[in-house]
N, C-alpha and C positions, 0 to 999 in steps of 0.2 A: 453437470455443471462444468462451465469453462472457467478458465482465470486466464490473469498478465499479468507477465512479471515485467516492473519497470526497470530497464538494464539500459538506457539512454542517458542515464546523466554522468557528468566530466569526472565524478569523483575524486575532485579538486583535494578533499583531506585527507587520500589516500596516495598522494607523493609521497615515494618519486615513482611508485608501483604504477599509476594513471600515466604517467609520463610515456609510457610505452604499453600499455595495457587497459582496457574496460576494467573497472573495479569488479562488475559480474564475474570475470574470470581469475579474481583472487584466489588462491586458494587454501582451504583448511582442511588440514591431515590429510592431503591426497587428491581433493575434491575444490573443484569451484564451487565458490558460492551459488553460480548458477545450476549448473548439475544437483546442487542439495537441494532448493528450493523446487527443481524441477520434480524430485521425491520427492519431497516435503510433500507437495500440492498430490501425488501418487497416494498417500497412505488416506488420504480420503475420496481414493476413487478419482481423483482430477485427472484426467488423460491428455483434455486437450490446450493447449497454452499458447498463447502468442506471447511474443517478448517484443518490445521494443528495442530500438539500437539508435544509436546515433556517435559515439567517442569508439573508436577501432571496432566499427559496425561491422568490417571484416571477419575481425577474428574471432567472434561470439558466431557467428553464420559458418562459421569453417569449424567450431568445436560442436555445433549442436548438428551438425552437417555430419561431422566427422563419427560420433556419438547412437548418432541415428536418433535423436530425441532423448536418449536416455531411457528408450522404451516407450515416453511420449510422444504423441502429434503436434508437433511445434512448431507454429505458423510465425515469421516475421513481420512486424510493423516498421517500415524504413523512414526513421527520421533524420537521413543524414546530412538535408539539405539547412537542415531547422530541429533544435533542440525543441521540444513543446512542454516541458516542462511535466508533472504527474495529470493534470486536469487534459492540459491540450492531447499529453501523449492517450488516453483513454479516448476521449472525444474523436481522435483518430479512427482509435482502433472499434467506433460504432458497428461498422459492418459487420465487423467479427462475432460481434451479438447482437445480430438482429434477430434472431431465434430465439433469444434467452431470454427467461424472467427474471434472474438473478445472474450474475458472478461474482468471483471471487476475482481482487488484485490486490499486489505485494509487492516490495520494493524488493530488489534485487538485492539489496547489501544489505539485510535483516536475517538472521538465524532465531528460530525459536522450537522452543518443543512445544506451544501450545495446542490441545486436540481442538485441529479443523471441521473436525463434526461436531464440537460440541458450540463452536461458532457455528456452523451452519447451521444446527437443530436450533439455536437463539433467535439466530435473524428470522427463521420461519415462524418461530412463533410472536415474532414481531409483527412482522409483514400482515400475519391473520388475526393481529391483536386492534393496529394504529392504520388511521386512516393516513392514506396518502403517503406512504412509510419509502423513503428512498434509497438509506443505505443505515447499513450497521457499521459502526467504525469498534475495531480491538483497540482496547488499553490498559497500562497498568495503571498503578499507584509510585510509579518511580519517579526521581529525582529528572528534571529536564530543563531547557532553557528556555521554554514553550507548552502551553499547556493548554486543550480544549475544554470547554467548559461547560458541566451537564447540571441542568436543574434536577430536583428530586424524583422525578419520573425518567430518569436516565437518559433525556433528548438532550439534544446539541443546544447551548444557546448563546458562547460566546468564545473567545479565545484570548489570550494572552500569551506576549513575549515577558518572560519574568527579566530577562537583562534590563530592556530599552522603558518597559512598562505600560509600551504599547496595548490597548484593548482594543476588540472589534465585537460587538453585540448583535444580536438576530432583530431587538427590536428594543426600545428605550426603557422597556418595563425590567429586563432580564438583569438586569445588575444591580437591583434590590433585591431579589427574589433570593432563596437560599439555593447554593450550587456547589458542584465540586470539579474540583482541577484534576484533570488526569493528562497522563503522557501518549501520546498516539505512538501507534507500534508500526504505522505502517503497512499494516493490513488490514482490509473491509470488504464487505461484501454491499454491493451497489443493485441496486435494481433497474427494468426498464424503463421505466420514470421518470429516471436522471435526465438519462437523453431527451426527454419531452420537455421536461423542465427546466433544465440548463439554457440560460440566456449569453453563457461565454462562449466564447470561438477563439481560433488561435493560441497563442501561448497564453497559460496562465495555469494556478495551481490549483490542487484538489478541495485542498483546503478551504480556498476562496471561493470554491464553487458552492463546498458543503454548507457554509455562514451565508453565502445569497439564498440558498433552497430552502434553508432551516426557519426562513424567513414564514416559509407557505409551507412547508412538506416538513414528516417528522424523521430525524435521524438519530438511530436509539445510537447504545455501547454495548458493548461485550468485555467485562472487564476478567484478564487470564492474569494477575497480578502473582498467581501462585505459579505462574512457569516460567522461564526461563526465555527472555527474549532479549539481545544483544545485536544493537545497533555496526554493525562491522564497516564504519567508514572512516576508521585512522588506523595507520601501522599495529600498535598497542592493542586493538582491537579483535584485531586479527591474533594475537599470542595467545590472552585469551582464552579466542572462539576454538583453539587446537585444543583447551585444557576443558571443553566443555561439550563438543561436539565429536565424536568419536568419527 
């Protein structure tokens, strides 16, 4: 299996560190976030990874350069003309799996110790369970300002912003229906599908893509609520990921 990790966005609430720096290249106890992630994805066998870039695209291509992959095959996806956002940056990066039935993708500013094989051995037996199965999305059960929305058969069928109170539904029936709200971590595993099925081009998000497909195609969860997964995009964040991450 291949993955991507998404390292292209501005990491705007990681001032004034972003001001001269990719958020990808923060670092905890020693290590950037990139480099751990690029293990992280290693301890299940992942070798080969494309990163996207676009905010000091430079200096992420000069550490994995410098690095030598961290022991992985680390292919670039150059967004530096055009931010694409997690949907567009993926839909980019098609070529890159045109070979694959599945991968794996993950935001670059995410630490977790959840076991990737135990999402992986999920999603497979998803895939061999649900007709027309397109991605498995990770989640917990934590506190967020955003929450995806899964009926009792653990598919996707709506979202909410808890601030604004915004909703966005799969289909008119779904918010009668009983469901539950979880936190997206960030990481999922997509199938070839996607690309068949995805009607977006250009910029736009994962998310938005996942609520149009879930429409026709099923997208289970994988919920790791019992590991340790930490959003590392503020200063405070970062302090911390040093008291958690070795």
């Amino acid at each position: 299996m291949r993955a991507m990790i998404l390292a292209a966005g501005l990491g705007t609430r990681l001032k004034p560190f972003t001001n001269h720096h990719p958020k990808a290249l923060a670092v905890v106890n020693g290590k950037s976030l990139l480099q751990r992630n690029v293990e992280y994805l290693q301890q299940a066998g992942i070798l080969e990874v494309i990163v996207n870039v676009h905010h000091f695209a430079d200096q992420i291509i000069q550490a994995i350069t410098h690095a030598n992959g961290w022991g992985s095959k680390v292919t670039i996806s150059d967004e530096t003309s055009e931010v694409l956002e997690t949907g567009g940056g993926v839909l980019k990066a098609a070529p890159y799996f045109a070979n694959e039935a599945s991968w794996l993708v993950m935001n670059a500013d995410i630490l977790t110790n959840m076991d990737l094989s135990a999402l992986i051995q999920k999603d497979r037996m998803h895939a061999s369970t649900f007709n027309h199965y397109v991605a498995t999305l990770a989640v917990t059960n934590r506190s967020s300002s955003r929450n995806l929305l899964f009926n009792d058969a653990g598919h996707l069928v709506g979202w909410k912003n808890n601030t604004t109170g915004e909703e966005k539904w799969v289909n008119s029936n779904a918010s009668s229906q009983p469901y539950s709200a979880k936190a997206f971590s960030g990481i999922q595993i997509i199938h070839a599908d996607f690309y068949k099925a995805l009607s977006f081009n250009g910029k736009f998000s994962l998310i938005d893509a996942y609520l149009q497909l879930a429409t026709t195609h099923t997208i289970g969860m994988y919920d790791h609520s019992d590991s340790i997964l930490l959003d590392v995009g503020k200063p405070e964040s970062l302090e911390k990921a040093s008291t958690l991450f070795a």
